[in-house]
C-alpha positions as CSV (number, residue, x, y, z in Angstrom):
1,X,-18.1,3.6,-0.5
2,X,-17.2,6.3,1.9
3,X,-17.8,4.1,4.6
4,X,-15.8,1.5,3.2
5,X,-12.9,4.0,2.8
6,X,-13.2,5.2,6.0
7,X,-12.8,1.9,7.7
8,X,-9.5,0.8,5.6
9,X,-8.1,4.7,6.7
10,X,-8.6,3.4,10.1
11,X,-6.7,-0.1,9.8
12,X,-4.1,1.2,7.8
13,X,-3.3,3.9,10.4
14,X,-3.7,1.4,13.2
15,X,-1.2,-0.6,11.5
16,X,1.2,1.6,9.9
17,X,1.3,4.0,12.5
18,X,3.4,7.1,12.4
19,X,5.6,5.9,9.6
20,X,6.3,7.8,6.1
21,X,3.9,6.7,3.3
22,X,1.0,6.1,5.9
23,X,-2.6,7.7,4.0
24,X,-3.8,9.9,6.8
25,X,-4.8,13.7,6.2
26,X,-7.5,15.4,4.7
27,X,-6.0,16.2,1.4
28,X,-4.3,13.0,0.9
29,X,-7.9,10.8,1.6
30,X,-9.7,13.1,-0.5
31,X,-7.7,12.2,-3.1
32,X,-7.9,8.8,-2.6
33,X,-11.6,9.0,-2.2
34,X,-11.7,10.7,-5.8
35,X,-9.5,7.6,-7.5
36,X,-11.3,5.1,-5.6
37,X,-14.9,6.4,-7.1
38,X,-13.6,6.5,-10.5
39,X,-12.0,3.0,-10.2
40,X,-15.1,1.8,-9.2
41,X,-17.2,3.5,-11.6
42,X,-14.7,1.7,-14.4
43,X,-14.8,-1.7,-12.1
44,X,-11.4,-1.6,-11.4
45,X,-11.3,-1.0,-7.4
46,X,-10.9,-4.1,-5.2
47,X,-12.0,-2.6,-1.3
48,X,-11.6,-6.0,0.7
49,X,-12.7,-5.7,4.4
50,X,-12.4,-8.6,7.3
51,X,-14.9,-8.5,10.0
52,X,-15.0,-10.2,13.3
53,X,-18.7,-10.3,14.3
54,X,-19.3,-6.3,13.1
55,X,-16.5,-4.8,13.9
56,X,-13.7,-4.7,11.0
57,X,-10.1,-5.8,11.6
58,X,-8.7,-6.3,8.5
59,X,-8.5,-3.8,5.3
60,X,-6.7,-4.5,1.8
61,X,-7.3,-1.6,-1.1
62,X,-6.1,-2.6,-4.6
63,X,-7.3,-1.8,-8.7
64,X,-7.6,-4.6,-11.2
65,X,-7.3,-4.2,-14.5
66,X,-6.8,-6.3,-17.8
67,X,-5.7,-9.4,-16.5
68,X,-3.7,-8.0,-13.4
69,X,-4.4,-7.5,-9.7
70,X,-2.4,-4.3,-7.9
71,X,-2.0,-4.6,-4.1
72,X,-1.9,-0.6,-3.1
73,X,-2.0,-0.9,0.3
74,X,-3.2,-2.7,3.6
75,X,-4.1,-2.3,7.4
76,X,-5.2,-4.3,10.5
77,X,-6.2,-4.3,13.8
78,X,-3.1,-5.0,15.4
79,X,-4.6,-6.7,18.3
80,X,-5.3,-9.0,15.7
81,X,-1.9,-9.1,14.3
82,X,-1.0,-13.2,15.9
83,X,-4.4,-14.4,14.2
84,X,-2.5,-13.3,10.8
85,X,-5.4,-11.1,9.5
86,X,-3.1,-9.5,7.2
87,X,-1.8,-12.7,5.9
88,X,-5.5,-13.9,5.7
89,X,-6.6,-11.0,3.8
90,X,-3.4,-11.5,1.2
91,X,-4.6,-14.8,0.4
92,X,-8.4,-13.8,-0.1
93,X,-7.3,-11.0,-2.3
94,X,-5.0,-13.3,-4.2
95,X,-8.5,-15.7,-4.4
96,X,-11.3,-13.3,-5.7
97,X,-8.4,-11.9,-8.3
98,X,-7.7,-15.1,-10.0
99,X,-11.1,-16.4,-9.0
100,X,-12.1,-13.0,-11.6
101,X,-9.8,-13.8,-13.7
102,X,-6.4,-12.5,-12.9
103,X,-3.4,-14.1,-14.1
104,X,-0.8,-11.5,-12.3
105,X,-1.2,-10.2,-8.9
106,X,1.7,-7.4,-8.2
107,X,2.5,-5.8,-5.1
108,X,4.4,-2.5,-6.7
109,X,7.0,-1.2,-5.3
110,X,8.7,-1.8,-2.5
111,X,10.7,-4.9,-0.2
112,X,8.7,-5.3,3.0
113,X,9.4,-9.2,3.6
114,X,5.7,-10.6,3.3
115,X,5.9,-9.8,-0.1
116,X,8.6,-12.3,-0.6
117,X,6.3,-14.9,1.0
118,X,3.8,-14.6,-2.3
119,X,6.0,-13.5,-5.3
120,X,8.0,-15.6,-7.5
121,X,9.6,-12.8,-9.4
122,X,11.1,-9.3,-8.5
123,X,10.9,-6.3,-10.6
124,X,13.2,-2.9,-10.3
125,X,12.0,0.5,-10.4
126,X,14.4,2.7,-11.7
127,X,13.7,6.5,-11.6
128,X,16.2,8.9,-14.1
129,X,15.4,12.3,-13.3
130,X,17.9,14.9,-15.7
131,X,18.8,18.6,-15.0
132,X,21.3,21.0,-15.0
133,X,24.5,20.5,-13.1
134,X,23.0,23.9,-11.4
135,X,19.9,25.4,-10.1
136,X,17.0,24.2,-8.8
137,X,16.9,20.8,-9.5
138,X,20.1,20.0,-8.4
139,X,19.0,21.0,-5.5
140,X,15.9,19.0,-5.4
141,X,18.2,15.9,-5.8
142,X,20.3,16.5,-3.1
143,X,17.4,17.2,-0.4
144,X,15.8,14.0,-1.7
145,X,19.0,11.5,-0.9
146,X,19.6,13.5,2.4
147,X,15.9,12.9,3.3
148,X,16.4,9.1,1.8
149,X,19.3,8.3,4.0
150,X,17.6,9.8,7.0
151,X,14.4,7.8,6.5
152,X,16.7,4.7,5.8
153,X,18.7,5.9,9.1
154,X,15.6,5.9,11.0
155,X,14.1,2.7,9.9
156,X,17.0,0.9,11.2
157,X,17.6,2.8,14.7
158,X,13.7,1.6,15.5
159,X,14.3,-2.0,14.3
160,X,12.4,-2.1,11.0
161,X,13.0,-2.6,7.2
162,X,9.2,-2.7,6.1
163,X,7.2,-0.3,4.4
């Protein structure tokens, strides 16, 4: 399984790039290494690779469980990227979960535009964090909607709204 993780690592970098949220360091693949055992020990992980010849282009990395298919994450080659490989790969996960089963597939959170393509409903995540009107986590709130607006500052100065 390693293996397997190693190679969607690869595509997802290749795809996201430099962008916040992207799974690259040590710690941060370790722990993903440790959920994705477990969830396969339990039969819950869905690893999905695309190969062209041997050489793998295409990555999608979800958990399935009672009824419901969850979409973590994804990468590709993006020299592949006008074949639609992650298009491709959407639609053969969406395949082997209702193929198992499945009677939801849900992307989590998030509003990058493909998602639109597949969903015929929209749910809201709402956070409600409570605290003092001072100390620390007053502060906490503040440096996350500073860093918040930056990020959203950023995504539109280099042309993209997707996660």
């Amino acid at each position: 399984m390693d293996e397997h993780m190693d190679v969607f690592f690869r595509l997802h970098a290749m795809r996201w790039g430099d962008r916040p949220g992207v799974i690259r360091g040590r710690e941060l693949q370790t722990l993903h290494r440790a959920v994705a055992h477990d969830m396969a020990r339990r039969g819950r992980l869905r690893l999905f690779t695309m190969r062209m010849g041997d050489e793998p282009i295409a990555s999608v990395y979800g958990f399935q469980h009672a009824g419901r298919f969850s979409y973590y994450n994804a990468g590709y080659d993006p020299d592949w990227r006008n074949a639609s490989v992650g298009l491709v790969m959407i639609g053969q996960a969406f395949e082997a979960a209702f193929n198992e089963g499945c009677c939801e597939f849900d992307f989590l959170r998030g509003a990058a535009g493909y998602k639109f393509d597949w969903a015929s409903k929209q749910r809201w995540l709402t956070s409600v964090r409570v605290h003092a009107r001072r100390g620390p986590g007053t502060w906490l709130t503040r440096h996350e909607r500073y860093r918040d607006a930056i990020r959203r500052l950023l995504r539109r100065t280099d042309g993209t709204d997707d996660e």
